[in-house]
C-alpha positions as CSV (number, residue, x, y, z in Angstrom):
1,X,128.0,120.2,91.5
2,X,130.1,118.5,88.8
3,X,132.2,115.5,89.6
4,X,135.0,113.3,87.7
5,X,133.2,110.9,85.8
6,X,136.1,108.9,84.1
7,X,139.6,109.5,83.8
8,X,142.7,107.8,81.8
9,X,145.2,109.4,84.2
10,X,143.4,112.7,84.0
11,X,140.1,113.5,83.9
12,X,138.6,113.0,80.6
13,X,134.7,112.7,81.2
14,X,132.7,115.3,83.2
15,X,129.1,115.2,84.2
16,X,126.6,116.8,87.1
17,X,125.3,114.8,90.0
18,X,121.6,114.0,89.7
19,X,119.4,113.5,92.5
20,X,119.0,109.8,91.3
21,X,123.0,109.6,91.7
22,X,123.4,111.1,94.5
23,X,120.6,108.4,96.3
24,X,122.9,105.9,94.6
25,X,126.2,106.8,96.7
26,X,127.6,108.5,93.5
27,X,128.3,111.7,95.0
28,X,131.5,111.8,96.0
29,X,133.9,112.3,93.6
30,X,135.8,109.7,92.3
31,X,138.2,108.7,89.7
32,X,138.5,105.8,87.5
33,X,140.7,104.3,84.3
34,X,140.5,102.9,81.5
35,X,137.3,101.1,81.6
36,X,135.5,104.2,83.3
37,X,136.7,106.0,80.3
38,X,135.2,103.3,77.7
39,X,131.7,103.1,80.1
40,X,131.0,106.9,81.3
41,X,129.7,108.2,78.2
42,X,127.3,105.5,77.8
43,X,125.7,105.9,81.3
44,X,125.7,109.6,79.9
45,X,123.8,108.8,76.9
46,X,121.4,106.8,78.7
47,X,120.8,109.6,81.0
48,X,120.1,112.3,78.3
49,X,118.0,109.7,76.4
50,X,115.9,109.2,79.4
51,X,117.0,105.4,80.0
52,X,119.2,105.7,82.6
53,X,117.6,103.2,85.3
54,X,117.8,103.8,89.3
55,X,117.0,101.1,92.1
56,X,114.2,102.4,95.1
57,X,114.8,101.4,98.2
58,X,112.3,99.3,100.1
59,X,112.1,99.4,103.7
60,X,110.9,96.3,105.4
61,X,108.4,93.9,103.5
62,X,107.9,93.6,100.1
63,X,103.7,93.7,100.1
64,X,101.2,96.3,98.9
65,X,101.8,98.6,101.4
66,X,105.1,99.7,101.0
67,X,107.5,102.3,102.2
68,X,109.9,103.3,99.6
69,X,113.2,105.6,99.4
70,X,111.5,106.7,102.8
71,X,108.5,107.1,101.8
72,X,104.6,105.6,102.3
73,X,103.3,104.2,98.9
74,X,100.6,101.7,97.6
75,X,102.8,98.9,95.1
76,X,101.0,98.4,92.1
77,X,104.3,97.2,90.0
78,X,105.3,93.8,91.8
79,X,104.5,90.3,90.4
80,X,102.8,89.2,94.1
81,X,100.3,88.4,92.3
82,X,98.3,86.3,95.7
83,X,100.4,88.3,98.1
84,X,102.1,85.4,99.6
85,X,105.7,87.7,99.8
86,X,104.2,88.9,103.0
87,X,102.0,86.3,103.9
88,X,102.8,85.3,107.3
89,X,102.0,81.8,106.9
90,X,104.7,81.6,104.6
91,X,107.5,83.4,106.6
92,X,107.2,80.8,109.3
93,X,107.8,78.4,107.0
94,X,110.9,79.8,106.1
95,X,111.7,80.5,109.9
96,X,111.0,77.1,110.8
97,X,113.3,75.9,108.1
98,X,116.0,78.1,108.8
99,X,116.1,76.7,112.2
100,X,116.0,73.2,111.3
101,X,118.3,73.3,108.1
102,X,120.5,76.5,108.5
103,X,120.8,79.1,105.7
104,X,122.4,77.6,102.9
105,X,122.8,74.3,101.1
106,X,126.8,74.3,101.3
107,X,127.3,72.7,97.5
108,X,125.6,71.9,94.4
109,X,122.8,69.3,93.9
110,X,124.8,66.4,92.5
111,X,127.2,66.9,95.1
112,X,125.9,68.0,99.1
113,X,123.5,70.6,98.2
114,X,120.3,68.2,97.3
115,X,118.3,68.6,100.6
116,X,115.4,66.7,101.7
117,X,113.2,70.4,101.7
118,X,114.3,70.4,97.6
119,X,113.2,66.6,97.1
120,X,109.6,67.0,98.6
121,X,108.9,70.5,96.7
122,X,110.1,68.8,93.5
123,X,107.5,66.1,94.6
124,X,104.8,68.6,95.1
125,X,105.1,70.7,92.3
126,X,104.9,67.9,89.7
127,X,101.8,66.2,91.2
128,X,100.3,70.0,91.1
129,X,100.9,70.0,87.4
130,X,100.2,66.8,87.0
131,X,103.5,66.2,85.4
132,X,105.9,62.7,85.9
133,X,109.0,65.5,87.3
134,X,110.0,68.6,88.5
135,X,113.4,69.9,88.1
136,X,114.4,72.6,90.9
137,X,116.8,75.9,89.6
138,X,118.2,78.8,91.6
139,X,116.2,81.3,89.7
140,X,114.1,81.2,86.6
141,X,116.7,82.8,84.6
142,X,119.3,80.3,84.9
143,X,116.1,77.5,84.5
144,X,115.4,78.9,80.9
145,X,119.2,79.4,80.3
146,X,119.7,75.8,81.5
147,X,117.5,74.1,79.5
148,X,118.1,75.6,76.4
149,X,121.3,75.3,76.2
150,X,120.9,71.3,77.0
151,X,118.4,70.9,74.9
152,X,119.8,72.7,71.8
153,X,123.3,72.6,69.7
154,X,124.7,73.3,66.2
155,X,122.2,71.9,64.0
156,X,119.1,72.8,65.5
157,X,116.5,75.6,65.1
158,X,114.9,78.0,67.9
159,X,111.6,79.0,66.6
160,X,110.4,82.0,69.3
161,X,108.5,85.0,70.2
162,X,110.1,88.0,69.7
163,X,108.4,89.5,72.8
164,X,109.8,86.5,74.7
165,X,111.6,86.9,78.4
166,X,115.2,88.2,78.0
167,X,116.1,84.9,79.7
168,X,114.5,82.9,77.1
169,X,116.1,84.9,73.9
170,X,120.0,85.0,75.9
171,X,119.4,81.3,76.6
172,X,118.0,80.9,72.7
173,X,121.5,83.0,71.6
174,X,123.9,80.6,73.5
175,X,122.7,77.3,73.0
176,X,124.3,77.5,69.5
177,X,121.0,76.8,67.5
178,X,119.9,78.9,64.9
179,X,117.8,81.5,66.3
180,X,114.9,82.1,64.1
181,X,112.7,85.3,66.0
182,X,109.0,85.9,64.7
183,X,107.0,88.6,64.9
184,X,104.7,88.4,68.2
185,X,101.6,86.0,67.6
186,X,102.2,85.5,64.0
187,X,101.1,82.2,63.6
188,X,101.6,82.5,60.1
189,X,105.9,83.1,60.4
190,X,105.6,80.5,63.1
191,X,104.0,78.0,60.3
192,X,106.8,78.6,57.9
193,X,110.1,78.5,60.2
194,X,108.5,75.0,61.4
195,X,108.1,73.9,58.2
196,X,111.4,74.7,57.1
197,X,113.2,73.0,59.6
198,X,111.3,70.1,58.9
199,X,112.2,70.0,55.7
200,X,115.6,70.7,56.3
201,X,115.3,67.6,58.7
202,X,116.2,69.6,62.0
203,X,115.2,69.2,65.1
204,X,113.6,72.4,65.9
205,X,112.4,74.1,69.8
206,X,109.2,76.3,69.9
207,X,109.6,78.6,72.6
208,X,107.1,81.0,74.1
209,X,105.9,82.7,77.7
210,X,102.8,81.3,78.8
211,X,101.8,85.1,80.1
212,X,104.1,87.8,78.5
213,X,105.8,89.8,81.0
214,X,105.2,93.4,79.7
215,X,102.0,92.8,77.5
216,X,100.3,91.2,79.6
217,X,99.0,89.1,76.9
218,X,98.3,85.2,76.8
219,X,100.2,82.8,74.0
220,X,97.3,80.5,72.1
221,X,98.9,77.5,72.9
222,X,96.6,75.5,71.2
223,X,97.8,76.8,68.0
224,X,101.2,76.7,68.6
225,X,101.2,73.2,70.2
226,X,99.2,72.2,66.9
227,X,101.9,73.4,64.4
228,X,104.5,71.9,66.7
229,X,102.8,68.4,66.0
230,X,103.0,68.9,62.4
231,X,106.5,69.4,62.5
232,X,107.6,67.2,64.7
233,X,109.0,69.9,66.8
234,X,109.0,70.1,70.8
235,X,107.2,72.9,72.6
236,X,108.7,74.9,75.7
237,X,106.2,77.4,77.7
238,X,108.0,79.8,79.9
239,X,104.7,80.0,82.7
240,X,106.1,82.7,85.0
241,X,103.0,84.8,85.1
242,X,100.1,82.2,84.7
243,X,101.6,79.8,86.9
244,X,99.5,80.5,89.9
245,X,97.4,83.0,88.5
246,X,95.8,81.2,85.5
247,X,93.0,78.0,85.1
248,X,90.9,76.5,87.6
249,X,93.4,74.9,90.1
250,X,96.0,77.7,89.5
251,X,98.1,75.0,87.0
252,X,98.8,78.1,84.8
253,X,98.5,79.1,81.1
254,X,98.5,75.1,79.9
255,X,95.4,74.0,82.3
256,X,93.7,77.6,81.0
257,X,94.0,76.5,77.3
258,X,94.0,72.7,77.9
259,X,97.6,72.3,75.9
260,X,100.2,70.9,77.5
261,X,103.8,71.7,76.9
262,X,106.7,68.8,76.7
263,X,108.5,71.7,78.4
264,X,107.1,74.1,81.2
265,X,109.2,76.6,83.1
266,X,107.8,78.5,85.8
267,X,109.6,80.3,88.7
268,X,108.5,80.4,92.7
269,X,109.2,84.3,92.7
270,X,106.0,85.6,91.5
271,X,102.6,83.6,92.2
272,X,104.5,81.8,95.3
273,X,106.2,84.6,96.8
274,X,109.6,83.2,97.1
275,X,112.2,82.4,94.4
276,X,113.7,79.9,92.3
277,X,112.8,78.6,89.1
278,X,111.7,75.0,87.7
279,X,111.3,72.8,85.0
280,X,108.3,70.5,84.6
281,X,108.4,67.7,82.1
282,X,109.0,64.0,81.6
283,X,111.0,61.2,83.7
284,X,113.8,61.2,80.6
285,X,114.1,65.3,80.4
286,X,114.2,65.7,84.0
287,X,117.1,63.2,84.4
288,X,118.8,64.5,80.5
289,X,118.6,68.1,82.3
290,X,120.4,66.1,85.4
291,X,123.4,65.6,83.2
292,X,123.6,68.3,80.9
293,X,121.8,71.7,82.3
294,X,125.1,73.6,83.5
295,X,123.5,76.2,85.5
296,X,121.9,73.5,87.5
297,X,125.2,71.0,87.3
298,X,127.9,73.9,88.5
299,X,125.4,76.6,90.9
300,X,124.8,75.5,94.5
301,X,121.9,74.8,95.3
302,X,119.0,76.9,96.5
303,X,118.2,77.1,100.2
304,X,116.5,74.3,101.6
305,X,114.5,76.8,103.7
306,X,113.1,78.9,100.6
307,X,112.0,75.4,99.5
308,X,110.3,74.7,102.9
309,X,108.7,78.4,102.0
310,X,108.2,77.6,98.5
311,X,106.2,74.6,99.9
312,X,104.2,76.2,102.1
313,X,103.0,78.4,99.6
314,X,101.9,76.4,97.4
315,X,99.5,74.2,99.9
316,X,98.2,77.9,100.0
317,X,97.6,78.3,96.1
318,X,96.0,74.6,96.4
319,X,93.8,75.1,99.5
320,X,92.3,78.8,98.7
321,X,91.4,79.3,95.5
322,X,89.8,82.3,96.6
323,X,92.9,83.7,96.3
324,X,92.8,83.6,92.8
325,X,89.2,84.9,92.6
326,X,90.0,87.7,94.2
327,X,92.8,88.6,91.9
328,X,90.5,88.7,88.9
329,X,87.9,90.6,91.1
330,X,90.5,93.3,91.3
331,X,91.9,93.0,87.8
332,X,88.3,92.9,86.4
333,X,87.6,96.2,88.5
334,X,90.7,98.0,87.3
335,X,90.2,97.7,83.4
336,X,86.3,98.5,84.0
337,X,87.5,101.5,86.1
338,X,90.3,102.4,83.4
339,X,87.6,102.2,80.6
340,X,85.3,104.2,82.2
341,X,87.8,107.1,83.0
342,X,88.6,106.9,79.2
343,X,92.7,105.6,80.4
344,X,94.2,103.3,77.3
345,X,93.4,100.1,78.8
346,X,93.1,97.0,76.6
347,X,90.4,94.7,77.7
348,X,91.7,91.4,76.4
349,X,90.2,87.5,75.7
350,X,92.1,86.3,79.0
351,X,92.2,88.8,82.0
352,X,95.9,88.4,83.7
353,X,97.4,90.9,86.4
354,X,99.6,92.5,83.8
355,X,98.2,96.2,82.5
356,X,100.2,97.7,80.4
357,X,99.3,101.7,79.9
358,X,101.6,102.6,76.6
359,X,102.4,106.2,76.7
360,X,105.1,105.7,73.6
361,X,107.5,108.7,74.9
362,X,110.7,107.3,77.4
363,X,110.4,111.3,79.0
364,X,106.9,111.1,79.6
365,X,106.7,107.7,80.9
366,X,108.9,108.8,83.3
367,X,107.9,112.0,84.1
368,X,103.9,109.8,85.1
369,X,105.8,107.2,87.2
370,X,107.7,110.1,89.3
371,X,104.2,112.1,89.3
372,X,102.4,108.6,90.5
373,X,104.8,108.0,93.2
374,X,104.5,111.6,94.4
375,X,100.7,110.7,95.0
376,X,101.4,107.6,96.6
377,X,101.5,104.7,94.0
378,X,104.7,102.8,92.7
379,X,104.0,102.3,89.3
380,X,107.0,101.2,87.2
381,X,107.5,103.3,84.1
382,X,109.5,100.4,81.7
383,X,111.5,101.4,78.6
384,X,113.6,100.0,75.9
385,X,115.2,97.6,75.8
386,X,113.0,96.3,78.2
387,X,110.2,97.0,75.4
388,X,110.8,98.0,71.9
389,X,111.3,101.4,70.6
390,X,108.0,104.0,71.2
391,X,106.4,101.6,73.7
392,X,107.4,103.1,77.3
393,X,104.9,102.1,79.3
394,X,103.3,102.0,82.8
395,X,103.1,98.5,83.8
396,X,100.8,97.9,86.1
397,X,100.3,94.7,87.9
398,X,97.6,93.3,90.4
399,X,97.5,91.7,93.5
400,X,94.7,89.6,95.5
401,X,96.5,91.7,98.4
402,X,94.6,95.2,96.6
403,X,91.8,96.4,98.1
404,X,88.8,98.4,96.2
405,X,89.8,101.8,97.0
406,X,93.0,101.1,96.5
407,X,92.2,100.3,92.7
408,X,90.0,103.1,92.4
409,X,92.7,105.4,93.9
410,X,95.3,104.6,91.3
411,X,92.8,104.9,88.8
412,X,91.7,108.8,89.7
413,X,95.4,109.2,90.0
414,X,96.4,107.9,86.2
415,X,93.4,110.0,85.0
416,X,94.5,113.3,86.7
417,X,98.3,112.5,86.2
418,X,97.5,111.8,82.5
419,X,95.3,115.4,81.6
420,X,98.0,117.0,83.6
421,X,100.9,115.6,80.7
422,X,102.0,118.6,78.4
């Protein structure tokens, strides 16, 4: 079945209904103008390229037991990294909070939104991290888009990853600064930008994840914090995925490596099983980022009840640090199991949830994800621009939730779904 794909008047685009589309609503056949016309042959492009990108729909909660686009399936591509999006502990929290606070905060934080929920997790979260603040967002995007553009203008330098969050390098491109991208890990191009800038007597931001989301990889902080110094350049660690997950009380990347950031981002959507985003820092950035972050100034603010949830949560990551051994039980027994089934599994100085599997090809990463799912695992296959060019990949992420034969299931599965690959 074809259908009308764009049109400037008439028809001018035409393409076939894919199963993918149809699941998306697309089916019937509709007729657009002149931005349809500029837009259809891209989504075409992607298609043919093997990029085009299609939401699954999940059916009740978001755990490791799934059921997906009506279908049963073990989730082994979610960053519940403790299981706490399910945890039932948790969900009352949020119940209880509904009921006491309602559903939403009705305005931004400077003006009614500020709740009494958003004050104590604020409280809570510094004296985890054992910093003076914490500094509450909506999400974690609009935390790393926030403080970057309040913290940087004309004049100043960005020094940063290039396998950074696409939150960190959009919030790095607005802020004005000059944007100065090194190759991942090389201390060596860090070295030189930072030295630059102070020569050129510019107040320059080193920016890095903590964990990187696709890699899987740690940052060596210690390094980076040490050039920083010599500089006289700030550091800013985006935590998302150690936050939780890494060092002996769950503080994250910084408590792993014993370097701490002036900046730390984290978000509550991952290790905590809600959402939001924060910033951890001093008494003066907290109250600067007061003034000047816009995305925290002009959004409303978050729920008090996902704070109530938020808060619960983490009395949870405090309480049971079993939690966390059990994650690195189960990651520890999927790269064994991966290297012993010969799978390209990179055992790595600092063991974190996120496995990639490179496979290089978009087509075939694609092509293993559908072939995984029709087995009974959800394993996301991720492409550019996600990752660069030739390195589509299976991510693969663990959960404390995973139980052994669940591991060892997926593993059989990539083995056999990899020998079966043309």
């Amino acid at each position: 079945m074809e259908i009308e794909a764009a049109s400037v008047g008439r028809v001018v685009t035409r393409h076939r209904v894919r199963p993918e589309e149809k699941a998306a609503g697309l089916d019937p056949p509709y007729e657009g103008g002149v931005l349809d016309a500029r837009l259809a042959p891209v989504l075409e492009d992607l298609r043919e390229r093997s990029l085009y990108r299609v939401r699954r729909v999940v059916d009740g909660a978001h755990a490791v037991r799934m059921r997906v686009d009506g279908r049963d399936c073990i989730n082994f591509c979610s960053n519940d990294y403790l299981g706490l999006a399910s945890d039932p502990r948790v969900a009352e929290a949020a119940r209880a909070g509904f009921a006491r606070v309602g559903t939403g905060s009705s305005g931004s934080a400077l003006i009614s939104g500020f709740n009494a929920e958003h004050r104590a997790l604020e409280e809570e979260l510094a004296d985890f991290l054992g910093r003076p603040r914490a500094l509450l967002f909506s999400t974690g995007w609009a935390t790393n888009m926030g403080v970057l553009k309040a913290l940087l203008g004309r004049g100043d330098v960005i020094v940063a990853d290039e396998l950074n969050h696409a939150s960190l390098i959009d919030g790095a491109r607005a802020s004005g600064a000059e944007y100065r991208r090194i190759a991942h890990a090389d201390l060596g191009a860090c070295e030189h930008e930072l030295q630059q800038s102070a020569l050129d007597r510019r107040f320059a931001l080193l920016v890095t994840d903590g964990v990187f989301s696709m890699d899987g990889d740690v940052a060596d902080l210690p390094a980076l914090a040490q050039l920083a110094r010599r500089s006289s350049a700030a550091l800013m660690v985006d935590d998302a995925h150690g936050f939780g997950v890494l060092g002996a009380r769950g503080r994250g990347t910084a408590e792993l490596l014993g370097e701490e950031p002036e900046v730390l981002v984290a978000t509550l959507g991952k290790s905590l099983g809600c959402a939001g985003g924060f910033v951890a820092g001093s008494q003066v950035l907290i109250e600067y980022l007061i003034q000047r972050a816009r995305t925290w100034v002009f959004s409303t603010a978050p729920p008090p009840a996902m704070a109530a949830a938020a808060r619960a949560a983490l009395r949870i990551v405090r309480q049971e640090p079993e939690l966390r051994a059990r994650l690195h039980e189960n990651i520890e027994r999927f790269v064994g199991g991966a290297q012993q089934r010969g799978l390209p599994v990179e055992r790595r100085a600092v063991a974190t949830p996120i496995q990639p599997l490179i496979v290089h090809d978009d087509a075939r990463a694609l092509v293993l994800s559908r072939e995984l799912m029709s087995r009974g695992f959800w394993v996301a296959a991720i492409r550019p621009p996600t990752v660069p060019r030739g390195t589509a990949r299976l991510r693969i992420t663990l959960s404390a939730a995973h139980e052994p034969e669940q591991i060892d299931g997926l593993l059989d599965a990539l083995a056999e779904s990899l020998r079966a690959l043309p």
